[in-house]
Biopython code that builds the backbone (N, CA, C, O; Angstrom):
import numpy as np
from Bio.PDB.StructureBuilder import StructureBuilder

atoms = [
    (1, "UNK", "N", (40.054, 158.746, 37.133)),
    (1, "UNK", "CA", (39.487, 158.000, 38.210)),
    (1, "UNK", "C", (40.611, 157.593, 39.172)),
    (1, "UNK", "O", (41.604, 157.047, 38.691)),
    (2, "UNK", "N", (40.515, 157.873, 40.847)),
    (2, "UNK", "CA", (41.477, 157.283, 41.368)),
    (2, "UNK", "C", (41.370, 155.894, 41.867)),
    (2, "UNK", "O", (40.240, 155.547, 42.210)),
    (3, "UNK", "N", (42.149, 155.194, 41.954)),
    (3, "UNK", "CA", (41.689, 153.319, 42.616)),
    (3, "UNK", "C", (42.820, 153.748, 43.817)),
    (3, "UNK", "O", (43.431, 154.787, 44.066)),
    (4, "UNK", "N", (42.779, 152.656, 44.306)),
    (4, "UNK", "CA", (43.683, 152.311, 45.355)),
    (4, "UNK", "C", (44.477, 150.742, 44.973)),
    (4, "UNK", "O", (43.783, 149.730, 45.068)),
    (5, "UNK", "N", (45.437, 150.659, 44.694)),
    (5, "UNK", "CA", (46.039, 149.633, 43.927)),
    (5, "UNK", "C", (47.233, 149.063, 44.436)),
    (5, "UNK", "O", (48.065, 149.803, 44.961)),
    (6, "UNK", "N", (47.440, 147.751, 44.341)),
    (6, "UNK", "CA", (49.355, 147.458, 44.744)),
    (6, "UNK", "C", (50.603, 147.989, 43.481)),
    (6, "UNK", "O", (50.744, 147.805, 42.272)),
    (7, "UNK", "N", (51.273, 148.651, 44.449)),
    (7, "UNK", "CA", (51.980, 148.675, 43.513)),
    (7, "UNK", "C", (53.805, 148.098, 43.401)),
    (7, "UNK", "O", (54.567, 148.601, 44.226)),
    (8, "UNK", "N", (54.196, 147.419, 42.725)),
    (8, "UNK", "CA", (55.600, 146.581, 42.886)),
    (8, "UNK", "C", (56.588, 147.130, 42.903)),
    (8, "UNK", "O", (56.891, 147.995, 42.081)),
    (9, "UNK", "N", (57.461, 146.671, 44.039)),
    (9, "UNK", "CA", (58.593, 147.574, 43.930)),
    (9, "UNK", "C", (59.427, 146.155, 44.582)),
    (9, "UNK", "O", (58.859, 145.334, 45.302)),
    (10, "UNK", "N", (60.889, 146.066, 44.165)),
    (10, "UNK", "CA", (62.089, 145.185, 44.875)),
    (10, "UNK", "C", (62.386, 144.610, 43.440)),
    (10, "UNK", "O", (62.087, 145.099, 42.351)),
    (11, "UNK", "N", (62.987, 143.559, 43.699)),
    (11, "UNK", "CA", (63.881, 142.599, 42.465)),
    (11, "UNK", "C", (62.703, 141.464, 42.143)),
    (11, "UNK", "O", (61.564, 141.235, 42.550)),
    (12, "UNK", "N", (63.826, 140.762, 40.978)),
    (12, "UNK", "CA", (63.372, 139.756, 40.792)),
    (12, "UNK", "C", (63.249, 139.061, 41.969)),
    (12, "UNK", "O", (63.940, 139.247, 42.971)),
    (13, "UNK", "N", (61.751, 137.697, 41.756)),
    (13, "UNK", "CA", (61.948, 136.611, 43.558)),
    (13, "UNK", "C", (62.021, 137.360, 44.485)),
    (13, "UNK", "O", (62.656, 136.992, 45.473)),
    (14, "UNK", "N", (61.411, 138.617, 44.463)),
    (14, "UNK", "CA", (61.622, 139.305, 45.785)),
    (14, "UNK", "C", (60.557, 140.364, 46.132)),
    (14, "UNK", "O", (60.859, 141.202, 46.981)),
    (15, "UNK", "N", (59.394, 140.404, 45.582)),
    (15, "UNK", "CA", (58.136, 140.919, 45.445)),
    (15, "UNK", "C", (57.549, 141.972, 46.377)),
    (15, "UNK", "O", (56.348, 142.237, 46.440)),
    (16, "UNK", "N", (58.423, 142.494, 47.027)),
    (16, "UNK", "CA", (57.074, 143.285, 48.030)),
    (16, "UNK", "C", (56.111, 143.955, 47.517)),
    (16, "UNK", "O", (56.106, 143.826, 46.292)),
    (17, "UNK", "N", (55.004, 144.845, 48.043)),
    (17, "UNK", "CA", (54.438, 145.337, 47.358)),
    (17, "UNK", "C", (53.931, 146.832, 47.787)),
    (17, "UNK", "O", (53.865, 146.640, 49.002)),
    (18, "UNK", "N", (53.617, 147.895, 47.646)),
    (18, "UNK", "CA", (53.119, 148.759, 48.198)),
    (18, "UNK", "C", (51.585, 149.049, 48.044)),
    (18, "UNK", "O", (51.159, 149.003, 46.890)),
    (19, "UNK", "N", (50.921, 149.266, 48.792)),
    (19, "UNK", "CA", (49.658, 149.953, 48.581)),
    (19, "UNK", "C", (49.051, 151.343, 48.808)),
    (19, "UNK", "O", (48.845, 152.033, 49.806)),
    (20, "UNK", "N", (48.819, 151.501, 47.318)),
    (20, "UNK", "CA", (48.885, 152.998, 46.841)),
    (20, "UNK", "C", (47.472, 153.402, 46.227)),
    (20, "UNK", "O", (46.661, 152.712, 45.609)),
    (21, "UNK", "N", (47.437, 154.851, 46.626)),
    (21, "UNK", "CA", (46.315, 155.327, 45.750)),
    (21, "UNK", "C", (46.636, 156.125, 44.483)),
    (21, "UNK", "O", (47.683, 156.774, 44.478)),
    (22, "UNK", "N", (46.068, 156.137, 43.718)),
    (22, "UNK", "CA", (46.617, 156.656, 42.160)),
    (22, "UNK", "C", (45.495, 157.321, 41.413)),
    (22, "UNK", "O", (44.289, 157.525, 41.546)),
    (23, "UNK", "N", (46.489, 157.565, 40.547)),
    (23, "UNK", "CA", (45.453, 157.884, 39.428)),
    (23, "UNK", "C", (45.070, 156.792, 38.412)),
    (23, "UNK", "O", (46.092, 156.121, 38.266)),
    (24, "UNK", "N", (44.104, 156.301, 37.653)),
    (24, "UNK", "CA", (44.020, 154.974, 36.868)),
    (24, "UNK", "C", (44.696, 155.157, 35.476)),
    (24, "UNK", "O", (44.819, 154.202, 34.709)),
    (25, "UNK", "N", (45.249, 156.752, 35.092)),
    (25, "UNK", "CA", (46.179, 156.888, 34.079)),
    (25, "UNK", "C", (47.222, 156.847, 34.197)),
    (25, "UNK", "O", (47.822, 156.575, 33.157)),
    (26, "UNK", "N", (47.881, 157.019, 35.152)),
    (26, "UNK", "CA", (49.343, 156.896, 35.954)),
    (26, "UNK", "C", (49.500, 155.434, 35.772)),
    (26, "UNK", "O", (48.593, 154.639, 36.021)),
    (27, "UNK", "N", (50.843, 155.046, 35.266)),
    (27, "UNK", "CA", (51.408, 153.739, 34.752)),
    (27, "UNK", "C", (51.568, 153.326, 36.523)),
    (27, "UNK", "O", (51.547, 154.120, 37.464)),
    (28, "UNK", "N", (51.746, 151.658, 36.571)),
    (28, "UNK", "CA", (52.099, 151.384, 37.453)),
    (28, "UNK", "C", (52.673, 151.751, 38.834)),
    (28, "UNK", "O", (52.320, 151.898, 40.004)),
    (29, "UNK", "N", (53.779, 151.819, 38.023)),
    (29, "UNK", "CA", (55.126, 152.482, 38.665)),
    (29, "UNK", "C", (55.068, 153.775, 38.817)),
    (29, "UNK", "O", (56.167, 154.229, 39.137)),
    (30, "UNK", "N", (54.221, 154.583, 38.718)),
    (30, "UNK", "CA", (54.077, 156.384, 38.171)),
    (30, "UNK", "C", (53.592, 157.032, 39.438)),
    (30, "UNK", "O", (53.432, 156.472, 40.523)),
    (31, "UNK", "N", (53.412, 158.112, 39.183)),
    (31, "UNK", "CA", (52.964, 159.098, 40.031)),
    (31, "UNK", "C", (51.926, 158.501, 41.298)),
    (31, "UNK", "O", (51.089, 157.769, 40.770)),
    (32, "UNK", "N", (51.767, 158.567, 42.464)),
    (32, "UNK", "CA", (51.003, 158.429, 43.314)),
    (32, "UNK", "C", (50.283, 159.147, 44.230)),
    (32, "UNK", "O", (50.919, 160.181, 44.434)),
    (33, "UNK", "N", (49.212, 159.131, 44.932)),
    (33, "UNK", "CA", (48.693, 160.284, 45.642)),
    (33, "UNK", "C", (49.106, 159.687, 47.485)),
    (33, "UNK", "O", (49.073, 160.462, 48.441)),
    (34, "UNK", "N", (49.327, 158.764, 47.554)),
    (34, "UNK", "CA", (49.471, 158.466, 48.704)),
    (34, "UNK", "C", (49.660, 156.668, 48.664)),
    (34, "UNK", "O", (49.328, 155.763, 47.898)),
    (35, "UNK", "N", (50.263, 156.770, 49.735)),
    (35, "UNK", "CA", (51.006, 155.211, 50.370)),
    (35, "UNK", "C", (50.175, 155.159, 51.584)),
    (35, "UNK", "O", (50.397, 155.739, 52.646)),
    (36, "UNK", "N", (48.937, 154.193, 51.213)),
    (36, "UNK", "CA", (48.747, 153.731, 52.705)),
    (36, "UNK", "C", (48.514, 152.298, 53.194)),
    (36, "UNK", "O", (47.595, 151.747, 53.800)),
    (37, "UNK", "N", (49.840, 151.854, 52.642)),
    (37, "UNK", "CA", (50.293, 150.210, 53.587)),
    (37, "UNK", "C", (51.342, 149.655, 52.333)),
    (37, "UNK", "O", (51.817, 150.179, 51.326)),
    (38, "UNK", "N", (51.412, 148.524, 52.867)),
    (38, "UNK", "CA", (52.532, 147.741, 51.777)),
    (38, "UNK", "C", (52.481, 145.888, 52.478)),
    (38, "UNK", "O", (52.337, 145.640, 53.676)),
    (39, "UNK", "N", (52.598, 145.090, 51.656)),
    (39, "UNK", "CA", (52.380, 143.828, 51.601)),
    (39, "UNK", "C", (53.346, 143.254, 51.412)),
    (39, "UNK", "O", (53.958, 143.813, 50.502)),
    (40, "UNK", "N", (54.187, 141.862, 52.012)),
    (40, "UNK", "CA", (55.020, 141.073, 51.538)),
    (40, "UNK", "C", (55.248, 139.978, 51.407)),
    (40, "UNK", "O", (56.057, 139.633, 52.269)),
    (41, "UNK", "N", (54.825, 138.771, 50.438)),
    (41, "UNK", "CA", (54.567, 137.670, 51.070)),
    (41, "UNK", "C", (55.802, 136.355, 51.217)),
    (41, "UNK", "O", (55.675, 135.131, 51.262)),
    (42, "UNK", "N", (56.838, 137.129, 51.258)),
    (42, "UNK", "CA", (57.879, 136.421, 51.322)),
    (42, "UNK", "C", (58.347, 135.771, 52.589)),
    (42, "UNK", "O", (59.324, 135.038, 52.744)),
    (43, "UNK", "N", (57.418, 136.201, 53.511)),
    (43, "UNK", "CA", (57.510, 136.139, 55.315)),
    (43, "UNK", "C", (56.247, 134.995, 55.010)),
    (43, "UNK", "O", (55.551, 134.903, 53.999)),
    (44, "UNK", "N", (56.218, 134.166, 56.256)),
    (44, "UNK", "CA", (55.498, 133.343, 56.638)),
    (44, "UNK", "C", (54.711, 133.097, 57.715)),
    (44, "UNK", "O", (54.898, 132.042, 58.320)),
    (45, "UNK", "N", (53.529, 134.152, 58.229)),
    (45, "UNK", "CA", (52.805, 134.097, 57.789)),
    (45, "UNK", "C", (53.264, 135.691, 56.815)),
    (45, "UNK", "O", (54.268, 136.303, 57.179)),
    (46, "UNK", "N", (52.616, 136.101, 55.882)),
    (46, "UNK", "CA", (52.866, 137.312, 55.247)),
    (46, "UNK", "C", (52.965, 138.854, 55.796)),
    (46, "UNK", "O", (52.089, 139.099, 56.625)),
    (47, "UNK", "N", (53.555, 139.582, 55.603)),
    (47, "UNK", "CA", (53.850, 140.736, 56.657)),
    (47, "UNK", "C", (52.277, 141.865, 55.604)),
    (47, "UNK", "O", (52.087, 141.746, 54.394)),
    (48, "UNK", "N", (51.794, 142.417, 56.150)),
    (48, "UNK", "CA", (50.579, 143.064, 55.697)),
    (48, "UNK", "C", (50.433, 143.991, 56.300)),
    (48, "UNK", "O", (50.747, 143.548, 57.405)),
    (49, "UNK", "N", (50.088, 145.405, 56.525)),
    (49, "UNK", "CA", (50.114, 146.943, 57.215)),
    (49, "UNK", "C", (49.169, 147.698, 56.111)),
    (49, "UNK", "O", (49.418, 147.902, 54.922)),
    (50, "UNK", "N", (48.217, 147.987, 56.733)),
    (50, "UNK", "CA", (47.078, 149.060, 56.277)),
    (50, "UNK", "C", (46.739, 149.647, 57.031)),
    (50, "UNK", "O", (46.477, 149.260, 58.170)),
    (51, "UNK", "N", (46.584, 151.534, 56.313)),
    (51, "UNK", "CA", (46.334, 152.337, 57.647)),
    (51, "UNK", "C", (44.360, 152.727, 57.044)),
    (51, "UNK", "O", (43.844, 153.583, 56.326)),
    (52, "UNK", "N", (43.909, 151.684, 57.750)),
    (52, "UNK", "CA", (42.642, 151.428, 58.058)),
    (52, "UNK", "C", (41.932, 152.768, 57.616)),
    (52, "UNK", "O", (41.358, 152.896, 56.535)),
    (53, "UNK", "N", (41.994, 153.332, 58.169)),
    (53, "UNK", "CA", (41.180, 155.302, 58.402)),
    (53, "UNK", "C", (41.490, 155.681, 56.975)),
    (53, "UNK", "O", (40.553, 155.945, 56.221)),
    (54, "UNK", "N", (43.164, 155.742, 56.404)),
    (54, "UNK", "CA", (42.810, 156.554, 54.819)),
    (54, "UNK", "C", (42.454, 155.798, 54.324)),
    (54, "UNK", "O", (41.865, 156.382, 53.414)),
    (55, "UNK", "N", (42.239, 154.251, 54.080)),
    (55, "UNK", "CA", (41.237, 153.623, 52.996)),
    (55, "UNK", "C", (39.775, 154.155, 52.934)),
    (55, "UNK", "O", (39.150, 154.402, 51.902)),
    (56, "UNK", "N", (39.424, 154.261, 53.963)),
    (56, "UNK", "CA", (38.038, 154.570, 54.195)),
    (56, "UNK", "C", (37.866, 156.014, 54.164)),
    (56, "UNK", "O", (36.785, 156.541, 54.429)),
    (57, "UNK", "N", (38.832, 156.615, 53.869)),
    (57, "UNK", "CA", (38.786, 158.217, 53.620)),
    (57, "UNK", "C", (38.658, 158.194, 52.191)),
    (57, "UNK", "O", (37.711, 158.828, 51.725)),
    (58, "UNK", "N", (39.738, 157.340, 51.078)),
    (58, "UNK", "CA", (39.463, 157.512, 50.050)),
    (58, "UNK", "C", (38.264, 156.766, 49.590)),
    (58, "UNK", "O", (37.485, 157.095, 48.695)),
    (59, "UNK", "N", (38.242, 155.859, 50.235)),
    (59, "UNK", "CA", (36.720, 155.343, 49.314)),
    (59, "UNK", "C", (35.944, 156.080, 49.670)),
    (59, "UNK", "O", (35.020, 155.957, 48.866)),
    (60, "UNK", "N", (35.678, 156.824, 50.396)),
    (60, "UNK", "CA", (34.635, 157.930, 50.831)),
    (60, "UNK", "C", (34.722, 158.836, 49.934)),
    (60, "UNK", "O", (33.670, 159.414, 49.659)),
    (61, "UNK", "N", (35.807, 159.190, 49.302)),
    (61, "UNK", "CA", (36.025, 160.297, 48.081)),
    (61, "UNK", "C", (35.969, 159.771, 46.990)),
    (61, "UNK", "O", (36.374, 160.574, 46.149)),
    (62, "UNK", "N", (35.591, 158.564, 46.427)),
    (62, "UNK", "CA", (35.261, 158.323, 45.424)),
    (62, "UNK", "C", (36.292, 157.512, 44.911)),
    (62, "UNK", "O", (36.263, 157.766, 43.707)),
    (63, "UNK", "N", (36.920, 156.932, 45.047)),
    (63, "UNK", "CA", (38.415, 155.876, 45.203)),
    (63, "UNK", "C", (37.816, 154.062, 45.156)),
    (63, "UNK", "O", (37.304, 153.407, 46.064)),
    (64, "UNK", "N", (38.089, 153.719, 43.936)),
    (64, "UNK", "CA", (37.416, 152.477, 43.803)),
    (64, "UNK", "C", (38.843, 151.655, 44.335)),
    (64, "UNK", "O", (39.940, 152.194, 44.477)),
    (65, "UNK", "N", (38.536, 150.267, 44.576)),
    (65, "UNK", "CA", (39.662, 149.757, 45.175)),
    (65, "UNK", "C", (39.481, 148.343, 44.607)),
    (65, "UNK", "O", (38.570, 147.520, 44.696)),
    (66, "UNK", "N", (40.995, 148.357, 43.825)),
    (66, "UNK", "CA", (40.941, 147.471, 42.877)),
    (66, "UNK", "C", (40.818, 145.603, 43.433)),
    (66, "UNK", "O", (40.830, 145.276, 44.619)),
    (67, "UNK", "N", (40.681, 144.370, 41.987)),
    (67, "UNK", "CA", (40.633, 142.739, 42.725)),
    (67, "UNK", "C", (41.515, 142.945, 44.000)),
    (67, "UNK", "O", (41.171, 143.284, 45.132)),
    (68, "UNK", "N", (42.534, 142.697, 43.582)),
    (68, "UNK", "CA", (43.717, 142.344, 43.904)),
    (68, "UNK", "C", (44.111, 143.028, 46.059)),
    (68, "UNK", "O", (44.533, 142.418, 47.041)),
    (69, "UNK", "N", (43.751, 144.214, 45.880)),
    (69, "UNK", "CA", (43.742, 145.051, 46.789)),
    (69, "UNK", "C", (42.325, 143.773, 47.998)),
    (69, "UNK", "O", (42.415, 142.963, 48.921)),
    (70, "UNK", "N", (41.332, 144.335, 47.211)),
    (70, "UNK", "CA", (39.998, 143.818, 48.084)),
    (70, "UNK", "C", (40.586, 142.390, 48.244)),
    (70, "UNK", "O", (40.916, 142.322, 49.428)),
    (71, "UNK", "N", (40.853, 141.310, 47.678)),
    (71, "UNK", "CA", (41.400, 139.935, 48.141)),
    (71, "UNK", "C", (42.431, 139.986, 49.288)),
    (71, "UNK", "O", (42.131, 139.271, 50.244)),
    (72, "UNK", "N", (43.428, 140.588, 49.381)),
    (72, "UNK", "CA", (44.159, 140.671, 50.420)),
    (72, "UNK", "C", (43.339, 141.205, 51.618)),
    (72, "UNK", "O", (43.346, 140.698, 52.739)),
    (73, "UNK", "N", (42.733, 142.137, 51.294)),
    (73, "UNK", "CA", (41.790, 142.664, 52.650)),
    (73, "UNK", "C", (41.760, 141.712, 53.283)),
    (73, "UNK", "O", (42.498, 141.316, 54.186)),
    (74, "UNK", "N", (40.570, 141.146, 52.658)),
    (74, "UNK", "CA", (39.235, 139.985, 53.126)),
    (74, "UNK", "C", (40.195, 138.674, 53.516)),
    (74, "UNK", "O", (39.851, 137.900, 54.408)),
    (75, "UNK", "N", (41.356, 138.513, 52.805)),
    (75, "UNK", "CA", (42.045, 137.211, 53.195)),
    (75, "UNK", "C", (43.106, 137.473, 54.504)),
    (75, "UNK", "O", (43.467, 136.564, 55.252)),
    (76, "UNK", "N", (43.485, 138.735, 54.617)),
    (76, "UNK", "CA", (44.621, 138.750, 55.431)),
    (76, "UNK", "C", (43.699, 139.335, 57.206)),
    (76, "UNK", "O", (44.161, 139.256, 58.344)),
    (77, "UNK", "N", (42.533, 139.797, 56.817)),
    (77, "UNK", "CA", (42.350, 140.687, 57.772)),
    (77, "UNK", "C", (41.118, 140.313, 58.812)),
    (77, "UNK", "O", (40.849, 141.068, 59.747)),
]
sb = StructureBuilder()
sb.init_structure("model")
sb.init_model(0)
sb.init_chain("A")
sb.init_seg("    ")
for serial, (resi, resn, name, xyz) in enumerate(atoms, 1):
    if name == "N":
        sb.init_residue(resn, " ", resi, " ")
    sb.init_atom(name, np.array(xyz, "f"), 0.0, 1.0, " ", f" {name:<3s}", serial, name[0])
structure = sb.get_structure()
C-alpha cells in the first residue's frame, strides 16, 4: 500500500521533516517514490511547501495519506 507520510531527516532539536510518498513496507527512513514538500517547525510561523497537484495525483492513485500528514494540511493551509 502506498501512503504519503513525513518523513525525518536533520539532528537531534532540529527536526525538519520531509513529505514523502512510500511504500507502507519501506521503513521510515527507506526507499521513497517521491518528495512532494517538506515541513519545519523550527521557524516561527513554521516554514511548510506542498506541491498541491502531486498530492492529488497520488491520492487519485490510490495513496492514503497518513494522521500526521492530513493535520498539518488542515492546520497550516
Amino acid at each position: 500500500m502506498v501512503v504519503i507520510r513525513l518523513q525525518r531527516r536533520g539532528t537531534k532539536k532540529a527536526p525538519p521533516h520531509r513529505i514523502v510518498v512510500a511504500d507502507r513496507a519501506h521503513a521510515q527512513r527507506g526507499r521513497v517514490l517521491e518528495t512532494i514538500g517538506h515541513y519545519d517547525p523550527s521557524f516561527e510561523p513554521p516554514h511548510f511547501v506542498l506541491d498541491e497537484s502531486r498530492m492529488v495525483f497520488w491520492v487519485s492513485s490510490g495513496a492514503r495519506v497518513s494522521e500526521a500528514v492530513s493535520r498539518l494540511v488542515k492546520r497550516l493551509k
